[in-house]
C-alpha positions in Angstrom: 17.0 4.4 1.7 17.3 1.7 -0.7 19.4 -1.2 0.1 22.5 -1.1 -2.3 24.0 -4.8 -0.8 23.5 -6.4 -4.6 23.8 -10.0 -2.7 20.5 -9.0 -1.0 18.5 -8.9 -4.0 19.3 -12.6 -4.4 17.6 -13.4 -0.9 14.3 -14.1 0.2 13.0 -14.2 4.0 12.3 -17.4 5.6 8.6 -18.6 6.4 9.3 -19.8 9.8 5.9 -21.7 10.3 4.8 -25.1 10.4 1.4 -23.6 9.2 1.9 -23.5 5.5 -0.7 -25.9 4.4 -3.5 -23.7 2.9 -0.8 -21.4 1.9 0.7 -24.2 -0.7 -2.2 -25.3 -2.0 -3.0 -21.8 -3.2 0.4 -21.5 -4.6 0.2 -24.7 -6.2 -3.5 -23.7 -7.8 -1.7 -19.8 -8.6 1.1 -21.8 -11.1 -1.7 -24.3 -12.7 -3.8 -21.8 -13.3 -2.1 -18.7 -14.7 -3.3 -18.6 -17.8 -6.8 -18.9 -16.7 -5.4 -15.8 -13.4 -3.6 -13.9 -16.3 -6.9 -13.8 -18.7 -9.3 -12.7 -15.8 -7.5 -9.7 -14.7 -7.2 -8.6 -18.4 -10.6 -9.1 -18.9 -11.1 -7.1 -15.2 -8.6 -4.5 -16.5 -10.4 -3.8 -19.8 -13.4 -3.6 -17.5 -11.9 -1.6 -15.0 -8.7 0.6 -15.7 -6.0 0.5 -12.9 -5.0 3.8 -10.6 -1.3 5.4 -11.9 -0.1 3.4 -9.7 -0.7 1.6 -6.0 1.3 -0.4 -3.2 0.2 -3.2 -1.2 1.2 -4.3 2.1 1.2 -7.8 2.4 1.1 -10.4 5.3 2.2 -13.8 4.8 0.9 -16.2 8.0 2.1 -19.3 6.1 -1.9 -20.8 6.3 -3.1 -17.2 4.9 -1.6 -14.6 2.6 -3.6 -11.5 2.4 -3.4 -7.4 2.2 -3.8 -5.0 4.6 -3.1 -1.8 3.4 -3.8 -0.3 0.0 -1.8 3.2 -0.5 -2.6 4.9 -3.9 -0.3 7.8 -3.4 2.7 5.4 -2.5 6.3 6.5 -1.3 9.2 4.2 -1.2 10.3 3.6 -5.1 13.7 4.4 -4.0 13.8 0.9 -2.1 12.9 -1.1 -5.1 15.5 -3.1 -7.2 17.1 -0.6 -9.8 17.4 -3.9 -11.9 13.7 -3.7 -12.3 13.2 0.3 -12.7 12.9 0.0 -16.7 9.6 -2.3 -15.6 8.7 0.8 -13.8 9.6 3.2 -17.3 7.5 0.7 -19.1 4.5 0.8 -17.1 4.7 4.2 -16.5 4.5 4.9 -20.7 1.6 2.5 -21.3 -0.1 4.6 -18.2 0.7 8.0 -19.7 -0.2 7.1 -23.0 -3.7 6.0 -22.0 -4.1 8.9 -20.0 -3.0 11.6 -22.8 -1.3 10.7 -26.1 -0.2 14.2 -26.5 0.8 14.8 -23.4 4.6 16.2 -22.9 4.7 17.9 -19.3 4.4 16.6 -16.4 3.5 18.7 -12.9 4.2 16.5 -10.0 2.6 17.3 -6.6 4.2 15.6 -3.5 3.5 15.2 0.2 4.6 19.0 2.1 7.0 17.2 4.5 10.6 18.5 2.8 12.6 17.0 5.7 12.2 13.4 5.4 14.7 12.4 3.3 13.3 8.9 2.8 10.3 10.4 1.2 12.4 12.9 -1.1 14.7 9.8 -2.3 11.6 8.1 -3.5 10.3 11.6 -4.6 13.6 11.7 -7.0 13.3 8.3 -8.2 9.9 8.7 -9.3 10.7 12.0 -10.9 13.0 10.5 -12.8 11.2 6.7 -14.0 8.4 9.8 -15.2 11.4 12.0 -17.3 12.9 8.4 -18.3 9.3 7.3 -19.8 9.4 10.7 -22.1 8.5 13.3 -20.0 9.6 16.5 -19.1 8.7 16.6 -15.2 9.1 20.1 -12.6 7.8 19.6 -8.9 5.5 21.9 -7.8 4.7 22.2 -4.1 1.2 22.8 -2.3 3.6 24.4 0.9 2.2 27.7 1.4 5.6 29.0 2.6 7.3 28.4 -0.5 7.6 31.6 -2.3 10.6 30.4 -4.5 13.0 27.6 -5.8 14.2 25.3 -2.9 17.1 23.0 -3.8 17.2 20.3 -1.3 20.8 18.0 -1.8 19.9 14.4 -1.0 22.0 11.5 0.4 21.9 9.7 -2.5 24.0 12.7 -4.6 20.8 14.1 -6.4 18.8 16.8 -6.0 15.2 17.7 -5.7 13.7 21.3 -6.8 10.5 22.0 -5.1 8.8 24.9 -7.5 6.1 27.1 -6.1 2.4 25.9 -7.5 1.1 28.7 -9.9 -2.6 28.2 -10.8 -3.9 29.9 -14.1 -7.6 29.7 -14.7 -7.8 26.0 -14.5 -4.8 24.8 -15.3 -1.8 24.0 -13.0 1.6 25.0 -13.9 5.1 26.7 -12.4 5.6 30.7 -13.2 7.4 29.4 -16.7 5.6 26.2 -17.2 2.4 24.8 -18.3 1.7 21.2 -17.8 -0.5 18.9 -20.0 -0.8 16.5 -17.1 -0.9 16.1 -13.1 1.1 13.6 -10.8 -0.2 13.8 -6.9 2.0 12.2 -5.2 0.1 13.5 -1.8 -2.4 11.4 -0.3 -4.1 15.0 1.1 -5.2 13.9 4.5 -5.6 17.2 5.4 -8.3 18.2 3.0 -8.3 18.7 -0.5 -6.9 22.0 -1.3 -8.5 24.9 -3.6 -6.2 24.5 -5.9 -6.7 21.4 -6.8 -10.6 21.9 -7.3 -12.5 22.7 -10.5 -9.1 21.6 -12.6 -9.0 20.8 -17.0 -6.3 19.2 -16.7 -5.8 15.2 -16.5 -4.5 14.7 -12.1 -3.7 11.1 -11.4 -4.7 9.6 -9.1 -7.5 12.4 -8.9 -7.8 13.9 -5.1 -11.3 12.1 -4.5 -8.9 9.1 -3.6 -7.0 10.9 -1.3 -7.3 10.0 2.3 -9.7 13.2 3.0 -12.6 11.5 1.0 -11.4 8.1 1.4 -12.4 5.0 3.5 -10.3 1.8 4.1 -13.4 0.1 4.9 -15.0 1.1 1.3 -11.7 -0.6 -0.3 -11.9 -3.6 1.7 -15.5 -3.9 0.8 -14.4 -3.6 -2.5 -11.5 -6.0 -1.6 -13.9 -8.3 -0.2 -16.2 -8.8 -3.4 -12.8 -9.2 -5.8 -11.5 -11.8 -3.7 -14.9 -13.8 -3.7 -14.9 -13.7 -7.4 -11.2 -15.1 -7.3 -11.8 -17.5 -4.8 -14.5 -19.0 -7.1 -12.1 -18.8 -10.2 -10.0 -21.3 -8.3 -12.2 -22.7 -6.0 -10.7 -21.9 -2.7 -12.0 -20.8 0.5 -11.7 -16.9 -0.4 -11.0 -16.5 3.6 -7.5 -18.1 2.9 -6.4 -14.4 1.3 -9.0 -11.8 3.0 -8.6 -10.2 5.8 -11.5 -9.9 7.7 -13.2 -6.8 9.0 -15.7 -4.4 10.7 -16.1 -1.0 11.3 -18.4 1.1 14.2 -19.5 4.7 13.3 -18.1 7.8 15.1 -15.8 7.1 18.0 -14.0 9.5 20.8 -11.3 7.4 22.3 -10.4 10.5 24.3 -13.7 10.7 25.6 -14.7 7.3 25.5 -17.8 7.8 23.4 -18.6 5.1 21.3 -16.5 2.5 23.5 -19.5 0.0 23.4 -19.8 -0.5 19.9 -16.2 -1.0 19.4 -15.9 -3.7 22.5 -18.6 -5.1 20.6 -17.5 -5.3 17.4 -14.2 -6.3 18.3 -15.5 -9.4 20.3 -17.9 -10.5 17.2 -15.0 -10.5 14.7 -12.7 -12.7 17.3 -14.8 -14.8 17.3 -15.2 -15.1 13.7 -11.3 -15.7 13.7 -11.2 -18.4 15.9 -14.1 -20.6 14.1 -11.3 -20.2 10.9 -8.6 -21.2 13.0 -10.6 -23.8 14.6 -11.9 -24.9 11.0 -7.8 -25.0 9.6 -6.6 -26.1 13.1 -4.4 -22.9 13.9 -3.2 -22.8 17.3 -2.3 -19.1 17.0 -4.6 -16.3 19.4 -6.7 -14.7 16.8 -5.8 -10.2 17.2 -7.6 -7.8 15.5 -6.1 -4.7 14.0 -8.0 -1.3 14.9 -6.4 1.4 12.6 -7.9 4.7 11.5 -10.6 4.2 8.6 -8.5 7.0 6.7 -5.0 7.5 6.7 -1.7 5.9 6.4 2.2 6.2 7.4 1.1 3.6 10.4 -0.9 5.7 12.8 -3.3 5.6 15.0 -3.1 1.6 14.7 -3.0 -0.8 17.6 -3.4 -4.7 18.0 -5.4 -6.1 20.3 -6.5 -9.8 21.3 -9.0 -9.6 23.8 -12.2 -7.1 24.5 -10.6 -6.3 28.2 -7.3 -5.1 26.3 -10.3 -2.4 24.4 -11.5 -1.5 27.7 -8.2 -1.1 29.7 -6.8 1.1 26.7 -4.3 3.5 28.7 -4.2 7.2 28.0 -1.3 7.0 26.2 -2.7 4.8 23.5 -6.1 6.2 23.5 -3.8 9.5 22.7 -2.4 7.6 19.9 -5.5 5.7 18.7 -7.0 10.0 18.2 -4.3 11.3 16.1 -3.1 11.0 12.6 -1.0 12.4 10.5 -0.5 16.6 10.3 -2.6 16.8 13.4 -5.6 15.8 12.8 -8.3 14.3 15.3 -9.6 11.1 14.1 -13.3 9.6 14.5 -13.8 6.7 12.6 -11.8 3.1 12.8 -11.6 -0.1 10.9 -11.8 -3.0 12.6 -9.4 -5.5 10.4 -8.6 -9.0 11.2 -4.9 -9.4 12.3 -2.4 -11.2 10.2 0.3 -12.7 11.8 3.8 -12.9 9.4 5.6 -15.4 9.6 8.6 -14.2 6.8 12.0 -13.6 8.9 15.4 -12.5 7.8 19.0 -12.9 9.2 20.4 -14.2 12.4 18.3 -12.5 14.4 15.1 -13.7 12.7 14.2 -10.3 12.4 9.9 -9.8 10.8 9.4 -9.6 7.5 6.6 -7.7 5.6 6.6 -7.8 1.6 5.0 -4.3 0.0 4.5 -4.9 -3.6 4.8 -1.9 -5.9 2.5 -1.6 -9.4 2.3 1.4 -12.2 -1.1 0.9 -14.2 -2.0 -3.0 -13.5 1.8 -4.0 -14.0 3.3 -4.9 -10.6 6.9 -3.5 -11.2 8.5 -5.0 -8.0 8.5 -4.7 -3.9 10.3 -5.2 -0.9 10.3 -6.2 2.5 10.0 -4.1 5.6 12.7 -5.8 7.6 12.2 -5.1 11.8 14.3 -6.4 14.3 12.3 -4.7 17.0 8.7 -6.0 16.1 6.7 -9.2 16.8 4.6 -11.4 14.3 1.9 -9.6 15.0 2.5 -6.1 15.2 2.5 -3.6 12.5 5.8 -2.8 10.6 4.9 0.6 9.0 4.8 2.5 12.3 6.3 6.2 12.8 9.5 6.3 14.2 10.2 2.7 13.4 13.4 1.9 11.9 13.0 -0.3 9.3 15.4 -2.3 6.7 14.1 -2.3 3.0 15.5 -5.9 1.6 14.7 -5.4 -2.5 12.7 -8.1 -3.8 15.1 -10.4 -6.1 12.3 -11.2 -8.4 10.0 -8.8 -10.4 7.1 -10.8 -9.6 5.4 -11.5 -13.1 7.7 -14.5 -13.9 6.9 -18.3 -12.0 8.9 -21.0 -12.9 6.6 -24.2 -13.4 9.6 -26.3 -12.9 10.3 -25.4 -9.3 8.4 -26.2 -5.9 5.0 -24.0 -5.7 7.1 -22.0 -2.7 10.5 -21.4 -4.5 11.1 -18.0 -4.5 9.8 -16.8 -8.1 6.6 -19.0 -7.3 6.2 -17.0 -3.6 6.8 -13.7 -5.4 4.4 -14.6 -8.1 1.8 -15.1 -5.4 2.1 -11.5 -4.0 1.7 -10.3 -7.1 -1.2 -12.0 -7.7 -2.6 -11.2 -4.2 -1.7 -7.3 -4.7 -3.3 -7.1 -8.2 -6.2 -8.0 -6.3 -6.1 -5.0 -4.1 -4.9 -2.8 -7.1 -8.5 -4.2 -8.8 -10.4 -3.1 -5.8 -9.2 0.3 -6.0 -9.6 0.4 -9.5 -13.3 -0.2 -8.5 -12.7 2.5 -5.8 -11.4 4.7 -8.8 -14.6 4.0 -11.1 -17.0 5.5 -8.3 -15.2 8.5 -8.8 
């Protein structure tokens, strides 16, 4: 649910670390350079178009400020700041416009979970930047149980009508309504559905990006090329904003097949994160991340900083570590360098995780994932967390040269920045397709 405190919107999190160093510098370089930053991404966007739209979790460890999680079907536009949701309108025309000039209708597809009413609040928010951007928009659900109209009220006072998906030849529509263009808002990690096959009609983002065909270690790949091209732009150590990373090939947690390769792999890459630490005199233990190569929503993920914590997994986690999302078993794991974040908020110094937002290569805002009950370390997007959204107070595509390179439009500007770099790695994902 969005955060509807207007005084919040004029806060930022504190960076409670020492270790800010590297991180300034790169600040510093982002505000002398823009117009040099600003004319290689639209020379990288004329290159390579953007995704509909993408958002970016962010960690900032005060000596590094990096992604680590890249969701192209993204939920959550109901926490963003509705002062910003006409950048959102904006964005969302120049995108639709590209896509088809003629276009009118709009079918949008989202996730089949109808009782999470955080997910339906950001359903109805983007339902309605789409009909504010010109559109005439209808929801059409992949549930197999839904045989007619379901009206489901939300907190919030609006309403969201989920529309059974009628498919004629191949073209998507609703029993009195033909659509010129197709919104997934479903990242499909349960397969790709017949219906969604063999289709004339524009679907964006199209369901080769969804998590059934997809690899986080593909993107990162991707991610790690764009930020070596930046880092020479700038001339800074490209380590300073990617995440480093391995991944091993099939693995059975519940069976323990594969255990070597992933004790192995996981010792190799701490090790590689302590000669960086060593190099920028960090004092912090070095954890690595091991989270499903496919999948979001936070699960199977768990953070480890030593080889015997691997090989003493208990059965619980193990458990964890083998399941995802709508069931599914899970075989193969990315192995991604852990960022700590060092952004808290309130009294209780609660952990703070910026997640910035873009439609087409605009960034159109963010927020913070706000956790009293989590550590620097640990991930904040976890199922059955409780989370506070804080709005971001500042659109992200406005610095102010006349302030400190970490005042609050300057640290905003640099997620930006650091997100459109993940949003040009899956627009590099998107071109394979």
């Amino acid at each position: 649910m969005p955060n509807h405190d207007p005084n919040s919107w004029q806060a930022v999190p504190h960076l409670t670390t020492a270790l800010t160093g590297p991180l300034q510098q790169i600040e510093t370089l982002l505000l002398l350079e823009q117009p040099a930053i600003e004319a290689w991404f639209r020379s990288e966007w004329r290159r390579t178009p953007a995704p509909l739209y993408a958002s970016v979790d962010l960690r900032n460890a005060g000596f590094k400020l990096a992604p680590v999680d890249t969701n192209l079907f993204p939920a959550g536009f109901n926490n963003l700041n509705p002062a910003f949701l006409p950048l959102c309108i904006q964005a969302m025309q120049t995108k639709m416009e590209l896509v088809c000039e003629s276009a009118a209708k709009v079918l949008l597809i989202p996730e089949d979970h109808t009782r999470n009413l955080f997910y339906l609040e950001s359903l109805a928010t983007l339902r309605d930047i789409i009909h504010n951007a010109g559109y005439e928009v209808r929801i059409g659900s992949l549930r197999p149980d839904l045989e007619q109209v379901e009206c489901i009220d939300l907190p919030s006072g609006r309403q969201v009508l989920l529309e059974p998906i009628v498919r004629r030849g191949n073209r998507l529509g609703l029993a009195d309504y033909e659509a010129c263009v197709v919104i997934l808002n479903n990242d499909l990690i349960g397969g790709l559905p017949q219906l969604l096959q063999g289709l004339d009609q524009p679907i964006l983002p199209p369901p080769g990006l969804g998590w059934s065909s997809r690899l986080k270690s593909a993107h990162f790949t991707h991610y790690q090329a764009v930020a070596g091209e930046f880092s020479r732009l700038l001339g800074i150590d490209p380590w300073l904003i990617n995440p480093l990373f391995r991944n091993c090939g099939e693995l059975d947690f519940k069976k323990r097949e594969g255990e070597a390769c992933l004790v192995k792999n996981v010792a190799d890459l701490l090790q590689d994160i302590q000669r960086k630490y060593d190099e920028y005199g960090i004092d912090k233990p070095p954890f690595v991340v091991i989270k499903a190569d496919a999948g979001t929503y936070g699960m199977a993920i768990i953070s480890v900083t030593s080889v015997d914590e691997v090989r003493s997994l208990n059965r619980k986690q193990r458990t964890k570590l083998g399941s995802m999302k709508g069931g599914g078993g899970v075989s193969k794991f990315l192995l991604q360098e852990g960022v700590y974040t060092f952004e808290t908020w309130g009294e209780n110094e609660a952990v703070a995780e910026p997640v910035v937002y873009m439609i087409d290569h605009f960034v159109v805002g963010g927020f913070y994932r706000v956790h009293t009950g989590r550590a620097a370390h640990e991930n904040l997007n976890a199922p059955g967390m409780h989370f506070e959204p804080l709005a971001f107070a500042d659109p992200c595509n406005n610095p102010d040269q006349n302030q400190s390179p970490d005042a609050e439009p300057n640290r905003f500007y640099a997620y930006g920045v650091i997100a459109r770099l993940a949003l040009l790695a899956a627009a590099r994902e998107l071109a394979e397709h």
